[in-house]
Biopython code that builds the backbone (N, CA, C, O; Angstrom):
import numpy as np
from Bio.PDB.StructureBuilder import StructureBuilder

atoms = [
    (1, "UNK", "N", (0.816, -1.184, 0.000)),
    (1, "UNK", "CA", (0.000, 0.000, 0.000)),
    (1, "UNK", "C", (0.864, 1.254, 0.000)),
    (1, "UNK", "O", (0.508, 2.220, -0.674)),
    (2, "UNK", "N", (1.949, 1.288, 0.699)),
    (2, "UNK", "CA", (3.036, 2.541, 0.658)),
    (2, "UNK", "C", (3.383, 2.685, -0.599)),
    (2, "UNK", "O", (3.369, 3.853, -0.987)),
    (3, "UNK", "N", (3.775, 1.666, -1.577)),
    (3, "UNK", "CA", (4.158, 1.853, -2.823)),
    (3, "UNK", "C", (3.386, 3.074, -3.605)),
    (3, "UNK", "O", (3.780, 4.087, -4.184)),
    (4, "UNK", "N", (1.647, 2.295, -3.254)),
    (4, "UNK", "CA", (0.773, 2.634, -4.188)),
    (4, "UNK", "C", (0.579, 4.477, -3.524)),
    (4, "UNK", "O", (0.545, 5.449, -4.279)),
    (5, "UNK", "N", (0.505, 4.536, -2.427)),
    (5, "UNK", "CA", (0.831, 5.847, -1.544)),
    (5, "UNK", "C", (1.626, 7.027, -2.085)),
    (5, "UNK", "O", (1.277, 8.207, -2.122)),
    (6, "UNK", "N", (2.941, 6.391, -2.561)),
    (6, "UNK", "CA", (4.011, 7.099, -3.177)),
    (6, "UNK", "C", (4.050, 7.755, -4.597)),
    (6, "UNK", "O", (4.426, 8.864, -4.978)),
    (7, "UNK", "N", (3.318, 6.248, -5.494)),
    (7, "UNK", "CA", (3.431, 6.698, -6.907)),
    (7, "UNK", "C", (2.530, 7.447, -6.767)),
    (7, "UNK", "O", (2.680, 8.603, -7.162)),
    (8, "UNK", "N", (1.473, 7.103, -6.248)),
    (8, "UNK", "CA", (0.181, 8.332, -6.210)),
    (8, "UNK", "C", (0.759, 10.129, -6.008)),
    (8, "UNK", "O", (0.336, 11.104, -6.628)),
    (9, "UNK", "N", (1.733, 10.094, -5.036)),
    (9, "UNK", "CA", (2.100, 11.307, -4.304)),
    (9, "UNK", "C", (2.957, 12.069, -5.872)),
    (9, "UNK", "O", (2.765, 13.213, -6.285)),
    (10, "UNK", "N", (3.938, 10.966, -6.519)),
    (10, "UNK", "CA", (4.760, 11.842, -7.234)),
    (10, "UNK", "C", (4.006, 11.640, -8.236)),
    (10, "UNK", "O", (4.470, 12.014, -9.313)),
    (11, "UNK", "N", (2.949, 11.153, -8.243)),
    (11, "UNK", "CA", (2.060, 11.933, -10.090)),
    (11, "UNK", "C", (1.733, 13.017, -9.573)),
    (11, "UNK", "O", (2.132, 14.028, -10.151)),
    (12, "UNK", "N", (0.995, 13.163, -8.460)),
    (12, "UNK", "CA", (0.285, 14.442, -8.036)),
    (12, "UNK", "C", (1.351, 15.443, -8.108)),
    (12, "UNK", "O", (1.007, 16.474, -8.687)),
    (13, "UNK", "N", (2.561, 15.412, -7.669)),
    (13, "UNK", "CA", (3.689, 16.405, -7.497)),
    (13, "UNK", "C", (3.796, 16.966, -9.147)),
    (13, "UNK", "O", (3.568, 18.054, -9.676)),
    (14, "UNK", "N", (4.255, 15.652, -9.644)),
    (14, "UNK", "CA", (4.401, 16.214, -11.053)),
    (14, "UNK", "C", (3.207, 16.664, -12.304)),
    (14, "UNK", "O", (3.588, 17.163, -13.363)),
    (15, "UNK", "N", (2.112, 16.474, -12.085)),
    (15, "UNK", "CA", (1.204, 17.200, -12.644)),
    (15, "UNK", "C", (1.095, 18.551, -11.898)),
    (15, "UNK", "O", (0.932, 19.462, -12.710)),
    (16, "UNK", "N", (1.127, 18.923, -10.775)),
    (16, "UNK", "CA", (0.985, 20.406, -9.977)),
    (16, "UNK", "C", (2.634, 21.204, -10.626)),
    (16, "UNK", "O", (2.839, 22.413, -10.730)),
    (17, "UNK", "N", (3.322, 20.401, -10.873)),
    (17, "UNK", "CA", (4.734, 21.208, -11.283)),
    (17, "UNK", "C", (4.468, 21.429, -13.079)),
    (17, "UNK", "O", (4.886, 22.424, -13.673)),
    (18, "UNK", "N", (3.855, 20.525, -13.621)),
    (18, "UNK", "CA", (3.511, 20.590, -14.440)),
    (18, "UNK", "C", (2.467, 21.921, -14.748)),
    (18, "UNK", "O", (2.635, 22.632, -15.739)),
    (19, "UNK", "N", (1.858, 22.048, -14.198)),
    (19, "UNK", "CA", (0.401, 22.808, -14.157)),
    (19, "UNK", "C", (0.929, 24.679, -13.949)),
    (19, "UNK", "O", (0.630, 25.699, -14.569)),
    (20, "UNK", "N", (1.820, 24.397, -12.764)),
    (20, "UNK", "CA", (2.664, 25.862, -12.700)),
    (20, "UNK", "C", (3.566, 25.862, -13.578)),
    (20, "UNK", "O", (3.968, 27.022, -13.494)),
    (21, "UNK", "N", (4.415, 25.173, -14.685)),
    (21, "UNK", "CA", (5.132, 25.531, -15.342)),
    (21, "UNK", "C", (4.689, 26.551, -16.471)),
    (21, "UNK", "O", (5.074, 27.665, -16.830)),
    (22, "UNK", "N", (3.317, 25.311, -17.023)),
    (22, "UNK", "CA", (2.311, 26.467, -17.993)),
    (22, "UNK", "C", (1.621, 27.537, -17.927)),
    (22, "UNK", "O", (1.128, 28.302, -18.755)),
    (23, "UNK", "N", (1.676, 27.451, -16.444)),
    (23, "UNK", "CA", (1.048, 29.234, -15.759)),
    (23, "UNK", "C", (2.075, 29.820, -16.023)),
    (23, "UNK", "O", (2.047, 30.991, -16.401)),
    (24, "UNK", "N", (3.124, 29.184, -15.891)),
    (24, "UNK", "CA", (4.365, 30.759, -15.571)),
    (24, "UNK", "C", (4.318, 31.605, -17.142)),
    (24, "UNK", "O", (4.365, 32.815, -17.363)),
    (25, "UNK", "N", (4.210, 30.472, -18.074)),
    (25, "UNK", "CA", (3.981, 30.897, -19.277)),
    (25, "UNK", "C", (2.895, 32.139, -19.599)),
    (25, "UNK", "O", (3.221, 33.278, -19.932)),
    (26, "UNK", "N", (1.531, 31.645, -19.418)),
    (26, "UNK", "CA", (0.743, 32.430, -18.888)),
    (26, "UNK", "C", (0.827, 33.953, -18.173)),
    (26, "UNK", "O", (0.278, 35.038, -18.364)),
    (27, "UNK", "N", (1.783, 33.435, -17.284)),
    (27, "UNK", "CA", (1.583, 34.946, -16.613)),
    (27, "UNK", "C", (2.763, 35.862, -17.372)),
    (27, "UNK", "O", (2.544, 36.999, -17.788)),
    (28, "UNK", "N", (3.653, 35.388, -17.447)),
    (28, "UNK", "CA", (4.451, 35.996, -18.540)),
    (28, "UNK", "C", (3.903, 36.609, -19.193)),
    (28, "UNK", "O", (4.236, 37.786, -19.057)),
    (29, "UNK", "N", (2.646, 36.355, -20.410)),
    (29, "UNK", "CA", (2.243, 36.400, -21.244)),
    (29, "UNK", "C", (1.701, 37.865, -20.980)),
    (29, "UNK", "O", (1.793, 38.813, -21.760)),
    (30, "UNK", "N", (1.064, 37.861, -19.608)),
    (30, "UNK", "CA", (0.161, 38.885, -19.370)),
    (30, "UNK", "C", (0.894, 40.167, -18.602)),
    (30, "UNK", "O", (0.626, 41.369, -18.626)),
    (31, "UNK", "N", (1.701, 39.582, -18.064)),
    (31, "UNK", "CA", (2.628, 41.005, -17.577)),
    (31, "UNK", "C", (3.722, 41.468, -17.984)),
    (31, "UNK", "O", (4.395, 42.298, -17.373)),
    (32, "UNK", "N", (4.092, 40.795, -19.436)),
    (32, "UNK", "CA", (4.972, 41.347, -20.375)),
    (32, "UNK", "C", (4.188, 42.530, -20.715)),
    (32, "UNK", "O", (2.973, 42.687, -20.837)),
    (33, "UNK", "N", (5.356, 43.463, -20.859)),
    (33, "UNK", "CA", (5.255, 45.082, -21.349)),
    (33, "UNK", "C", (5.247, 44.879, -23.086)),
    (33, "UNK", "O", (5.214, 45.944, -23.704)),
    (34, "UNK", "N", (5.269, 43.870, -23.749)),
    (34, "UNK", "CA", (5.654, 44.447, -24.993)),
    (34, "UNK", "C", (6.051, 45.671, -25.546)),
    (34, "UNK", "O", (7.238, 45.917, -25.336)),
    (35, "UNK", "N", (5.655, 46.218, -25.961)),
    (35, "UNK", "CA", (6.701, 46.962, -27.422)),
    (35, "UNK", "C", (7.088, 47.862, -25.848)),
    (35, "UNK", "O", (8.207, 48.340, -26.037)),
    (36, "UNK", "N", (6.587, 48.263, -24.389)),
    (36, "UNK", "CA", (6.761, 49.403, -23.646)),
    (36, "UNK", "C", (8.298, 48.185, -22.969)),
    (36, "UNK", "O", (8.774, 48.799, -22.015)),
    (37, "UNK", "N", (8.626, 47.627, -23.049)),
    (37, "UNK", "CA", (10.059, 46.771, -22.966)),
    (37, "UNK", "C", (10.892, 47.415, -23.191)),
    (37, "UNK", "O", (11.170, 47.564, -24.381)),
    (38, "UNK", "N", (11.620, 48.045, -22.266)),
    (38, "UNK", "CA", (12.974, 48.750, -22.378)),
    (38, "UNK", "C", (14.376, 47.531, -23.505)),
    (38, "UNK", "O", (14.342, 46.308, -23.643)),
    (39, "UNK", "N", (15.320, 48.460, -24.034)),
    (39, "UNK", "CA", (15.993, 47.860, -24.565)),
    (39, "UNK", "C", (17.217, 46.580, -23.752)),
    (39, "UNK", "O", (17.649, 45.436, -23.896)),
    (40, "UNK", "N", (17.313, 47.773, -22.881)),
    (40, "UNK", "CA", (18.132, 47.016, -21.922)),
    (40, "UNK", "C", (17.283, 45.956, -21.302)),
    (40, "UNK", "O", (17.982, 44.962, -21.107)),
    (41, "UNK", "N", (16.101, 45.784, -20.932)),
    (41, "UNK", "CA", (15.673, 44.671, -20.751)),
    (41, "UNK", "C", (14.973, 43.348, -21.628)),
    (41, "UNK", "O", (14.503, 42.250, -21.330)),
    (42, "UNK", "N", (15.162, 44.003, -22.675)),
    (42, "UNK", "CA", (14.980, 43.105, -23.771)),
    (42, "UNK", "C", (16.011, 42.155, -24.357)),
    (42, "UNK", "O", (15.726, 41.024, -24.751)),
    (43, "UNK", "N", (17.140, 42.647, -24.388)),
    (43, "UNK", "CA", (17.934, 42.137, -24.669)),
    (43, "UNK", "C", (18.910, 41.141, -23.265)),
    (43, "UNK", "O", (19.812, 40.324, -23.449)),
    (44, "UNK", "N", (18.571, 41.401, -22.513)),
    (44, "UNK", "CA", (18.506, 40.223, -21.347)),
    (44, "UNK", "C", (17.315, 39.344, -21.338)),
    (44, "UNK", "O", (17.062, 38.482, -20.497)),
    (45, "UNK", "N", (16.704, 39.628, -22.243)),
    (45, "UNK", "CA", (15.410, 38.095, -22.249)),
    (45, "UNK", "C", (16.127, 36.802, -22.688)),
    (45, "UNK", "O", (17.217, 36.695, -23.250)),
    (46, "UNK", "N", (15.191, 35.771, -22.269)),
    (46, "UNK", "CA", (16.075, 34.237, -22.782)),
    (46, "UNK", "C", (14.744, 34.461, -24.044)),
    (46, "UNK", "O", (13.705, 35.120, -24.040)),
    (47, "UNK", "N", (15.465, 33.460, -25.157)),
    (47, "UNK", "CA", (15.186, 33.385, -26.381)),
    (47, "UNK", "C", (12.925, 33.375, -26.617)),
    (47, "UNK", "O", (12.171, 34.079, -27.288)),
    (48, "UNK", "N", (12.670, 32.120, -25.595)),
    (48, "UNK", "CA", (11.040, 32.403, -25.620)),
    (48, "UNK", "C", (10.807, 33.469, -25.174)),
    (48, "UNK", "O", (9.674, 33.751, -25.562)),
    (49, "UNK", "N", (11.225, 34.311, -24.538)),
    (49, "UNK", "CA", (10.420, 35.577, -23.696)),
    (49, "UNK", "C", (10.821, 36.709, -25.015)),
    (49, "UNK", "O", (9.913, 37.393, -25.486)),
    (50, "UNK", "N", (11.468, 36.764, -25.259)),
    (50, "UNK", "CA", (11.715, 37.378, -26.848)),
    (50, "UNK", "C", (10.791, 37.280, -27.435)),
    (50, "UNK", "O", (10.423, 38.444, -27.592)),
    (51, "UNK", "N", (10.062, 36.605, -27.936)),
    (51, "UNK", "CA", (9.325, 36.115, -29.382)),
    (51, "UNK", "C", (7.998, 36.421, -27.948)),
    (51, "UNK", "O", (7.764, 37.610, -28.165)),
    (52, "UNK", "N", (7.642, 36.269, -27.467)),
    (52, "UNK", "CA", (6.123, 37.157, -26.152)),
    (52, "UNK", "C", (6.232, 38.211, -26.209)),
    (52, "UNK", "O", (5.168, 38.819, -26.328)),
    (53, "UNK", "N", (7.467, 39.020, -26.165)),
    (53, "UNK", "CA", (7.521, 40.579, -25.796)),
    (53, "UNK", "C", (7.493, 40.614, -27.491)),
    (53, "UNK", "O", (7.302, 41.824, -27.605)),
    (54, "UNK", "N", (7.538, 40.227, -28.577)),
    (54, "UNK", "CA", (7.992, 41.113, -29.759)),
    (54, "UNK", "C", (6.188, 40.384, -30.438)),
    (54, "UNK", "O", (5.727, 41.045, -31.368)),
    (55, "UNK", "N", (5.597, 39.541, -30.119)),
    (55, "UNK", "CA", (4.635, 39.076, -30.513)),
    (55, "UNK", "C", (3.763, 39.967, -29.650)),
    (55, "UNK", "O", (2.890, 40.444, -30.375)),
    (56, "UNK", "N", (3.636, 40.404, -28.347)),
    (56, "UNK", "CA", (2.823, 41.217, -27.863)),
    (56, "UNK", "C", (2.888, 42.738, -28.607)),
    (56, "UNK", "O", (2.047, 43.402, -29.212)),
    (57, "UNK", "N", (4.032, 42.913, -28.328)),
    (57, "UNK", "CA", (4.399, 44.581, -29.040)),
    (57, "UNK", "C", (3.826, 44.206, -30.293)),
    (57, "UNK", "O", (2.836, 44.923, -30.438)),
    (58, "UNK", "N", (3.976, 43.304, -31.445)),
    (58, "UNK", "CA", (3.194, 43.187, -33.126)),
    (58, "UNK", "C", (1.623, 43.541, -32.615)),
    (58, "UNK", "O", (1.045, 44.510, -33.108)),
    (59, "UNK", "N", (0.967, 42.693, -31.595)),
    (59, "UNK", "CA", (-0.293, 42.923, -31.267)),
    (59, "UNK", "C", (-0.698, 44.413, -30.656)),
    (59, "UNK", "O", (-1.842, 44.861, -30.566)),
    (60, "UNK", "N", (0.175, 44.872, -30.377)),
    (60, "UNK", "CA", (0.010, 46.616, -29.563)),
    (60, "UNK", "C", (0.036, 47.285, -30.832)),
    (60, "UNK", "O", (-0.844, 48.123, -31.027)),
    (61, "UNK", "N", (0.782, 47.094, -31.623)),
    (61, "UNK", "CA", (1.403, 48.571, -32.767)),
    (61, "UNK", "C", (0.153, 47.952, -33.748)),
    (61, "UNK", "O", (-0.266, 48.855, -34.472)),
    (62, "UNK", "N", (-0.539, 46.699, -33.966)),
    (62, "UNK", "CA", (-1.380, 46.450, -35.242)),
    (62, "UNK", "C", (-3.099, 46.528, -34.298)),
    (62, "UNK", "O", (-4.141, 46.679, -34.936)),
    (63, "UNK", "N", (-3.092, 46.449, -33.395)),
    (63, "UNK", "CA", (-4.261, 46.843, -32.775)),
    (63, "UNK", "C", (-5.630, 45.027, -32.875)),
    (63, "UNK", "O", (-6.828, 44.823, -32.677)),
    (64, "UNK", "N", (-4.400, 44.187, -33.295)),
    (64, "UNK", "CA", (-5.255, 43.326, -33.578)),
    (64, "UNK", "C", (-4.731, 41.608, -32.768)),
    (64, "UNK", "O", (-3.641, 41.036, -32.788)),
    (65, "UNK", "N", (-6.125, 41.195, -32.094)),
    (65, "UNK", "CA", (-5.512, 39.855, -31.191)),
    (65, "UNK", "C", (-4.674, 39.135, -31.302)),
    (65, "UNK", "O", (-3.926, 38.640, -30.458)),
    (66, "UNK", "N", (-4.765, 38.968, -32.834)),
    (66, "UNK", "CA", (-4.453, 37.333, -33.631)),
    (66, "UNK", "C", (-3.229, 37.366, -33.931)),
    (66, "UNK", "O", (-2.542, 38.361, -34.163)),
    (67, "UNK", "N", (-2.953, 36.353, -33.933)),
    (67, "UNK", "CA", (-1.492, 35.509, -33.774)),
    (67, "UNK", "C", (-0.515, 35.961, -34.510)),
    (67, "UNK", "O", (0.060, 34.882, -34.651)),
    (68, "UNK", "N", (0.077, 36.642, -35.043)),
    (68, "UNK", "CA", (1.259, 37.242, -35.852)),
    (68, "UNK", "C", (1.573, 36.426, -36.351)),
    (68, "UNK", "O", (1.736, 35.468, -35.595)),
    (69, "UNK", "N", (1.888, 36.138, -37.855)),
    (69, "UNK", "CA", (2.678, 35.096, -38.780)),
    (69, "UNK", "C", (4.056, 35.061, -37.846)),
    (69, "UNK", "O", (4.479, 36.069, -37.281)),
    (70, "UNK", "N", (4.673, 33.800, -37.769)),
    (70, "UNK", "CA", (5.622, 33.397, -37.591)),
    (70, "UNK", "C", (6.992, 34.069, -38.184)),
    (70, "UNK", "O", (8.030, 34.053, -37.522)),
    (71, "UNK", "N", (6.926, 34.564, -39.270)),
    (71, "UNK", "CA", (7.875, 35.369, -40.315)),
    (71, "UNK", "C", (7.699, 36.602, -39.311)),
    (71, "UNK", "O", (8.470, 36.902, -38.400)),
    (72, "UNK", "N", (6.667, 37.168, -39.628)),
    (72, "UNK", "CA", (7.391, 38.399, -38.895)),
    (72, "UNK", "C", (7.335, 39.076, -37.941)),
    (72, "UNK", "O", (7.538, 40.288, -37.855)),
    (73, "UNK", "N", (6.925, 38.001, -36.791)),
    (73, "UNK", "CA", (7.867, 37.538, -35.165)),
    (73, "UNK", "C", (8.816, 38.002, -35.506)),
    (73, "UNK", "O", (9.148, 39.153, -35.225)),
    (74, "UNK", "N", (9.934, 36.658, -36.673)),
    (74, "UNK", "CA", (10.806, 36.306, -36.713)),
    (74, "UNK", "C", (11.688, 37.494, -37.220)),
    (74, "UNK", "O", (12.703, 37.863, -36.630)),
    (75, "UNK", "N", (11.116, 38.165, -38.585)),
    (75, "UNK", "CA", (11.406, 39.344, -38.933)),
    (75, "UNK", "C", (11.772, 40.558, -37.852)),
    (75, "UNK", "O", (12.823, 41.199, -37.854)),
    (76, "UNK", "N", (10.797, 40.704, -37.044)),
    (76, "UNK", "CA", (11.013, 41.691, -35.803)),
    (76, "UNK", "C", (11.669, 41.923, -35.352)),
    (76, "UNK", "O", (12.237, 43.015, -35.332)),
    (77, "UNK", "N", (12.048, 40.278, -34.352)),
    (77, "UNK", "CA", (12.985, 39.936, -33.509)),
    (77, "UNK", "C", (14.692, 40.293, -34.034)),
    (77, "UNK", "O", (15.514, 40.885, -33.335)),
    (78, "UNK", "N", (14.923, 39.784, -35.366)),
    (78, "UNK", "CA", (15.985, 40.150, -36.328)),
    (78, "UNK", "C", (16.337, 41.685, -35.529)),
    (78, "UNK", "O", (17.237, 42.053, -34.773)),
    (79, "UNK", "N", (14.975, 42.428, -36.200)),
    (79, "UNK", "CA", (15.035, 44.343, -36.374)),
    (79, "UNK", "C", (15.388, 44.396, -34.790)),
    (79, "UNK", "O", (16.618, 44.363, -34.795)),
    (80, "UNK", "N", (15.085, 44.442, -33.825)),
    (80, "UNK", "CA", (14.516, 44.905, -32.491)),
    (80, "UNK", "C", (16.237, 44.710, -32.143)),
    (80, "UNK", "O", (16.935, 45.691, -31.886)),
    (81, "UNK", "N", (16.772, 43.342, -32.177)),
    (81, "UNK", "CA", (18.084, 42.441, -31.739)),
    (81, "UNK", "C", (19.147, 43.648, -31.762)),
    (81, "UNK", "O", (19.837, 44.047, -30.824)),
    (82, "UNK", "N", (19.078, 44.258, -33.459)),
    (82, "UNK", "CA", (20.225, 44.686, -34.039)),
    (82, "UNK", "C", (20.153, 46.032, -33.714)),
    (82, "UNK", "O", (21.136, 46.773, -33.758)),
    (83, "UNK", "N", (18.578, 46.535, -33.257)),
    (83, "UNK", "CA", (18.575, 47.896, -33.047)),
    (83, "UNK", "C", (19.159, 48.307, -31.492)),
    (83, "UNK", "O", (19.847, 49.206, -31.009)),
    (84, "UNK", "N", (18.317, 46.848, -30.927)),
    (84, "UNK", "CA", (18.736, 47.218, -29.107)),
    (84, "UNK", "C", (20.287, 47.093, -28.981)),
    (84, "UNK", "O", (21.042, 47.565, -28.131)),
    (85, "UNK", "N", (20.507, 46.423, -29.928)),
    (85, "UNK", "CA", (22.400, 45.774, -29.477)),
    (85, "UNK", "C", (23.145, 47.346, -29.667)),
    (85, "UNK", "O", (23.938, 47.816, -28.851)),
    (86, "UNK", "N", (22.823, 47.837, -30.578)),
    (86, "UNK", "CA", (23.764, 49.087, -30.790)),
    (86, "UNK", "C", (23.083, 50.782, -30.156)),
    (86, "UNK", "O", (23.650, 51.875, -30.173)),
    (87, "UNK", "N", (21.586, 50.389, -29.604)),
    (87, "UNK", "CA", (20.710, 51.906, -29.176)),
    (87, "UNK", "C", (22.376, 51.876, -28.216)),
    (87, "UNK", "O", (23.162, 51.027, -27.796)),
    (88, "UNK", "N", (22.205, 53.739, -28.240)),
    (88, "UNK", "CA", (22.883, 54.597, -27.292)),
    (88, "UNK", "C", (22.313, 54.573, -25.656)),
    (88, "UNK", "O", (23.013, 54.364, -24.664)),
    (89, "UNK", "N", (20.976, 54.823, -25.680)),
    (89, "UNK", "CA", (19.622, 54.849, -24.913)),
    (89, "UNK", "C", (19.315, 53.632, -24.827)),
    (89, "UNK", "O", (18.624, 53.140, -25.719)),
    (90, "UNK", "N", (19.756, 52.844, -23.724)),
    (90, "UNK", "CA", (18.967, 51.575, -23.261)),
    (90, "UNK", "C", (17.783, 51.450, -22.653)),
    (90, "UNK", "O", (17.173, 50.400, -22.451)),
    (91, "UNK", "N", (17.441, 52.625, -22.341)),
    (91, "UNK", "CA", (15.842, 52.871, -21.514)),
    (91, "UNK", "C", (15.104, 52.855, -22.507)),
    (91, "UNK", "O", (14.005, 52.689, -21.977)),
    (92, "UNK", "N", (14.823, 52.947, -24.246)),
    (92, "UNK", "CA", (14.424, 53.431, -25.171)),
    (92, "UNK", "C", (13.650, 51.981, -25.365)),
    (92, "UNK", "O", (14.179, 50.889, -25.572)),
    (93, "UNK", "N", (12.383, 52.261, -25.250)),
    (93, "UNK", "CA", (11.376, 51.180, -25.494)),
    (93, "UNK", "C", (11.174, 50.533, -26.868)),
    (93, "UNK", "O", (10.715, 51.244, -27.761)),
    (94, "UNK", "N", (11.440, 49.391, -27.098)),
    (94, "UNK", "CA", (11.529, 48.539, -28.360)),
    (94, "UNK", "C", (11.115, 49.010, -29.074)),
    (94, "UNK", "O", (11.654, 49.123, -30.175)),
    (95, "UNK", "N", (9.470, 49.717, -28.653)),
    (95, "UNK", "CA", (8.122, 49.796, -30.070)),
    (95, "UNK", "C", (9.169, 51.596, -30.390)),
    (95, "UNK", "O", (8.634, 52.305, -31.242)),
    (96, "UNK", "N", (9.960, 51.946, -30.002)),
    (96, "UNK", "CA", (10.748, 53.239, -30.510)),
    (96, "UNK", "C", (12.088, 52.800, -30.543)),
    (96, "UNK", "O", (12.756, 53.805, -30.301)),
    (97, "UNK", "N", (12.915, 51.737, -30.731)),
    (97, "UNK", "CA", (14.215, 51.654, -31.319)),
    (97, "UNK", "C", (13.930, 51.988, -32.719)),
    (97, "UNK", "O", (13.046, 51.605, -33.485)),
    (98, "UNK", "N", (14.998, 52.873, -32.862)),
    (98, "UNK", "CA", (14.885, 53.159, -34.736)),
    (98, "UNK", "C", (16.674, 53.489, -34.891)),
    (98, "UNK", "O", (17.625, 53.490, -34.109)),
    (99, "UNK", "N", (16.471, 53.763, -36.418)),
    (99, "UNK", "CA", (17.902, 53.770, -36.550)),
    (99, "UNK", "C", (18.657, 54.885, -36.069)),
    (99, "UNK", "O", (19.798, 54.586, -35.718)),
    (100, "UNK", "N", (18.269, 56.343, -35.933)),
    (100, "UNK", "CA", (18.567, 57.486, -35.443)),
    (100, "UNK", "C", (19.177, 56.626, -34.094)),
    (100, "UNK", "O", (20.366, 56.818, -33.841)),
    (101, "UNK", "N", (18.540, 55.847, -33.367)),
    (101, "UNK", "CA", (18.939, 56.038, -31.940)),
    (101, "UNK", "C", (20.629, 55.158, -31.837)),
    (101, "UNK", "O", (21.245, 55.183, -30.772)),
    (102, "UNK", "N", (21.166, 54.475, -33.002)),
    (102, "UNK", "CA", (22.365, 54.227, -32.863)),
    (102, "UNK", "C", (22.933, 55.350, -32.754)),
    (102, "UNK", "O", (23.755, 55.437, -31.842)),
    (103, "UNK", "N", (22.752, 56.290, -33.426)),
    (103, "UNK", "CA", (23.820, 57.424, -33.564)),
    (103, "UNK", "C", (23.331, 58.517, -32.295)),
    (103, "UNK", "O", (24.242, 58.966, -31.598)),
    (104, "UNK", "N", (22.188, 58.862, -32.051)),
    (104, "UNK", "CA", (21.965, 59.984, -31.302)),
    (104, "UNK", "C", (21.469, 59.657, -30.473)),
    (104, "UNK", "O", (20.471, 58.952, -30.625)),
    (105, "UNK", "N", (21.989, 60.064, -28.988)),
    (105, "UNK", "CA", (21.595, 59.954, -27.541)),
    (105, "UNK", "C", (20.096, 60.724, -27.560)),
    (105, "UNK", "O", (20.039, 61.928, -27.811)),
    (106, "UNK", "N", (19.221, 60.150, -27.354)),
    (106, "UNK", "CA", (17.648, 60.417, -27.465)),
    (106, "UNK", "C", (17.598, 60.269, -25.922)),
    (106, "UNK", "O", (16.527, 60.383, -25.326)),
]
sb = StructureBuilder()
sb.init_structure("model")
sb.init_model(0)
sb.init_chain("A")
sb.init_seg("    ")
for serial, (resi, resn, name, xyz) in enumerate(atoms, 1):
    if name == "N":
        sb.init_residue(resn, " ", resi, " ")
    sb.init_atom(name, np.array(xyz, "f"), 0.0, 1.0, " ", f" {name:<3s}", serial, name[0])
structure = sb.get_structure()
């Protein structure tokens, strides 16, 4: 009966770890700043939280729910990478990296 006690205990463990892993996703989802994502903190994202903040910001700047083609996520992420890597202004929020801001302290 302890056996059956145990396996019981670590399914339960691992479906509840399971269950918060996909929340964390979730909440991510919802308290990401998109495009209002500072540069400097964008570019400390790990690779999924990237493609949330640049898929939320597509949904902020187009005014529309739905899912952004995959391309140009992907496209974005490219623009956003190369703009944050070289902005002067790391406080300078993604949905306003542009090319001016390599050269001029904004």
């Amino acid at each position: 009966m302890a056996v059956t006690t145990r396996t019981g205990a670590v399914a339960v463990g691992v479906a509840v770890l399971a269950a918060m892993v996909a929340g964390c996703t979730e909440v991510e989802r919802v308290l990401n700043q998109g495009g209002d994502t500072s540069c400097r903190d964008y570019v400390n994202q790990e690779p999924n939280t990237k493609r949330i903040t640049i898929t939320k910001a597509i949904k902020q700047q187009t005014g529309n729910d739905n899912e952004p083609a995959g391309t140009v996520v992907d496209s974005m992420i490219v623009q956003v990478d190369v703009l944050c890597a070289t902005q002067r202004n790391v406080d300078t929020p993604i949905k306003n990296a542009d090319i001016a801001g390599i050269f001029l302290n904004k």
